[in-house]
N, C-alpha and C positions, 0 to 999 in steps of 0.2 A: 504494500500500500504506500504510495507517493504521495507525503503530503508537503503542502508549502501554510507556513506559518508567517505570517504580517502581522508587524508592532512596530508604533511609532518609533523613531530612532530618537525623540526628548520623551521622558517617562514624566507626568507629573505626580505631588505625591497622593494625589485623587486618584491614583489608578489603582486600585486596592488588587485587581486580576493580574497585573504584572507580573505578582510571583507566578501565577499559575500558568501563564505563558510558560516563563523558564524550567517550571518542574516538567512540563510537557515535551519541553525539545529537548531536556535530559531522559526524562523517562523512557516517551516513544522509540528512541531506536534503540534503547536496552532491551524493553521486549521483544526486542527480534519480530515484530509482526509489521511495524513501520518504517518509513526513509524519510527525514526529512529535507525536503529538494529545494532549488530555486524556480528550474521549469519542468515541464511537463506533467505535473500534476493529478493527481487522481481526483482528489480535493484540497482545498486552501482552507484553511481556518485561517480567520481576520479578526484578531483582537485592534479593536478599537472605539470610536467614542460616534456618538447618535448628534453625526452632523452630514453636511449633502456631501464632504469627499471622500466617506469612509462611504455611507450609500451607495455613490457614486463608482468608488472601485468595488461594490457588493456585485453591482450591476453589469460592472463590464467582465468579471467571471462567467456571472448566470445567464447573459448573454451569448457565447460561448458554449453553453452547455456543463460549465464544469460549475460541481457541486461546494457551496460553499455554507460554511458553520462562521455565524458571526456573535462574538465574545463580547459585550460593553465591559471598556475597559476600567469605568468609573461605577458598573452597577449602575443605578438608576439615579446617583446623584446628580446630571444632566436634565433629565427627566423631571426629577424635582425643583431644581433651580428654576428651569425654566416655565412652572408655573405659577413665578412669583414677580408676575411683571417685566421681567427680562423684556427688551426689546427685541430681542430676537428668539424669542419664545418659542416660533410655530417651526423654527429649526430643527431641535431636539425630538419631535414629536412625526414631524415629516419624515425625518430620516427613519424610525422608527419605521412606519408605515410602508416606505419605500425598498427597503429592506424583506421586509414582510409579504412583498406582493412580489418581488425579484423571485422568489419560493427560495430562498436561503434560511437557513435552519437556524435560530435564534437560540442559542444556548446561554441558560439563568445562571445564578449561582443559587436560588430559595423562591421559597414558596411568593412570596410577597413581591419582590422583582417579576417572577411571572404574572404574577395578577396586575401588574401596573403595566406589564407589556400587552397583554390583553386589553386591557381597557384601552388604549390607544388603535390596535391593534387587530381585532376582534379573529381574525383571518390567522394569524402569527402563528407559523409553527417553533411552540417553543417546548425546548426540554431543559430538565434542571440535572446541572451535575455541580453539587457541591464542592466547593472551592477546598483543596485541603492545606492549603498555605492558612487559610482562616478560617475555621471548623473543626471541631475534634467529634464532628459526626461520621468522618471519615478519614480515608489516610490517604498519601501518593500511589498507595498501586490499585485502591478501589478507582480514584479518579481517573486514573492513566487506564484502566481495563471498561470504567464505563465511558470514556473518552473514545476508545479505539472502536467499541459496539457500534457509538454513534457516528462516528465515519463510514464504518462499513454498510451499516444501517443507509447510510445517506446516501452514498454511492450507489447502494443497490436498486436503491429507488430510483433515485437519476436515469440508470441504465435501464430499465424498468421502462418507465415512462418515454427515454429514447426508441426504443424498440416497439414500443405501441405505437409511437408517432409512426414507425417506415409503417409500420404495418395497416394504418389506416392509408397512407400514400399509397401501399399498395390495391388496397381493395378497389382502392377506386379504376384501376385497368383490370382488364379481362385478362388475368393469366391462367392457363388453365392447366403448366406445367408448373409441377411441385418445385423442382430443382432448378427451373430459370427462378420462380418465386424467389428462391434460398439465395439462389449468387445475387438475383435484384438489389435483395434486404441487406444482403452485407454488403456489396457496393457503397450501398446508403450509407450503414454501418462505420465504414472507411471513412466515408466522407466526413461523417457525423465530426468523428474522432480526429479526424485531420482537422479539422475545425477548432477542435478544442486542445491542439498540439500537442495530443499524448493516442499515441497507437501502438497497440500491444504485438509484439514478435507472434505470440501465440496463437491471435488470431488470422494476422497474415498467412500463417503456415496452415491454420485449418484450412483458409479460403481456398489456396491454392490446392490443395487436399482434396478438395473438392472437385474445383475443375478440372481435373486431374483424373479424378475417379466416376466423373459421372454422363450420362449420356445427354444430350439436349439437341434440340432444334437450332442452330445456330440464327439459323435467319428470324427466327421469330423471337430467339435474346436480342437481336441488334435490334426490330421493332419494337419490343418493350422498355429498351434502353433509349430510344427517340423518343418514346411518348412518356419518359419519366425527366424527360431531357438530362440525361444519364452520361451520353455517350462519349462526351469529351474523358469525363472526369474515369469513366471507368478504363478509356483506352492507359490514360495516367496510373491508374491501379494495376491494369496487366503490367505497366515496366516496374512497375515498384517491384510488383510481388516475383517478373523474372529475374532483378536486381539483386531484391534483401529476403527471397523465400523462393521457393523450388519451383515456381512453375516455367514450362518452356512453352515456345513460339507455339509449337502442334496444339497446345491443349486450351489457348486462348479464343474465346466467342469474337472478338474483332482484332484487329491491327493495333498493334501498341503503340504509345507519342509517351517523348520523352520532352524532356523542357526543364523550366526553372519550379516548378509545380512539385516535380518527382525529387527533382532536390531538395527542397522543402520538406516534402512529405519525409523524407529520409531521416533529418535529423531529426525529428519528432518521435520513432520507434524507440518503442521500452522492451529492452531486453528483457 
């Protein structure tokens, strides 16, 4: 699991989650279940404070498609300030909101913080995991083990929901072959992921695996690849996968183009 972790580089001493930033980029990759990365990402946790440029980069993740856990780094002292007149009041409360409808996963430290994100919020998916830097409800390794749940939790949902997207894309053409269906969706699949700068070795190798091993109507893949308007991106995906996974010229549905696209796609594969 690839994760990228953002925190401001000035810490105020309102940032009560700061520690728990650092126990986690200690923890996570002692359990051996984590990487903490710069790119490529699985998902990003973003600890930071309920204003439009922390929203702001919530958005340009979930835009993307990559799954994102956002931490207030001050708790709900924000929140509260800003119902007391502040002039810039409806900031703290936007961001909030904004966050919230991105579909990024809003993680509390308590009961009470959650209820305040709600009430703004009504939509907010928020989960609580107890701060162990400040709680003796819990320790470093319940945090760090229901921390990594909710990652994988999140991701899974992500992909989830990516895959019902191709899958509604697809219904909407007549395919009536199983196995063009199958290479259509991972086409997509590629795409999806090339999008969000992380594509997994494993699944290029299935792909290829596939066209490889299965029989199809060529001419009626190249139609469904026009009517998906598919065809560029996929001829991009046959050099990839001749390149950095097994498949050869004979067992490709069209002609392969190479470019600056393929290179691209290149440095983005996770081993």
């Amino acid at each position: 699991m690839r994760i990228r972790i953002i925190i401001p580089s000035r810490l105020h001493p309102d940032y009560i989650n700061a520690e728990m930033c650092d126990l986690l980029r200690r923890e996570l990759p002692a359990c051996g279940e984590a990487e903490i990365v710069d790119l490529s990402p699985d998902i990003v946790h973003i600890f930071g404070i309920w204003n439009s440029s922390f929203a702001k980069r919530v958005e340009a993740y979930r835009n993307i498609g990559v799954p994102v856990v956002f931490t207030s780094l001050d708790g709900i002292l924000s929140l509260k300030k800003s119902s007391g007149g502040n002039t810039h009041s409806i900031t703290p409360t936007a961001a909030v909101r904004r966050v919230a409808k991105s579909g990024a996963i809003i993680h509390v430290c308590g009961k009470f913080e959650r209820s305040t994100i709600i009430e703004v919020a009504k939509n907010a998916n928020v989960r609580i995991i107890s701060n162990a830097s400040h709680t003796a409800t819990t320790d470093t390794a319940t945090m760090t083990a229901q921390t990594i749940d909710l990652y994988r939790e999140t991701i899974d949902t992500a992909d989830r929901l990516t895959r019902e997207k191709i899958n509604k894309k697809l219904d909407k053409i007549d395919i009536t072959d199983h196995t063009i269906r199958d290479i259509c969706s991972r086409i997509l699949y590629i795409k999806q992921r090339f999008i969000m700068c992380n594509l997994p070795q494993v699944y290029l190798d299935q792909t290829s695996h596939l066209l490889i091993n299965s029989d199809y109507n060529e001419k009626e893949m190249r139609n469904v690849l026009e009517q998906l308007k598919l065809t560029r991106f996929a001829a991009y995906t046959m050099t990839l996968l001749a390149e950095s996974s097994t498949l050869t010229e004979g067992f490709m549905p069209l002609e392969s183009d190479s470019g600056k696209t393929v290179e691209k796609m290149k440095k983005y594969i996770i081993k």
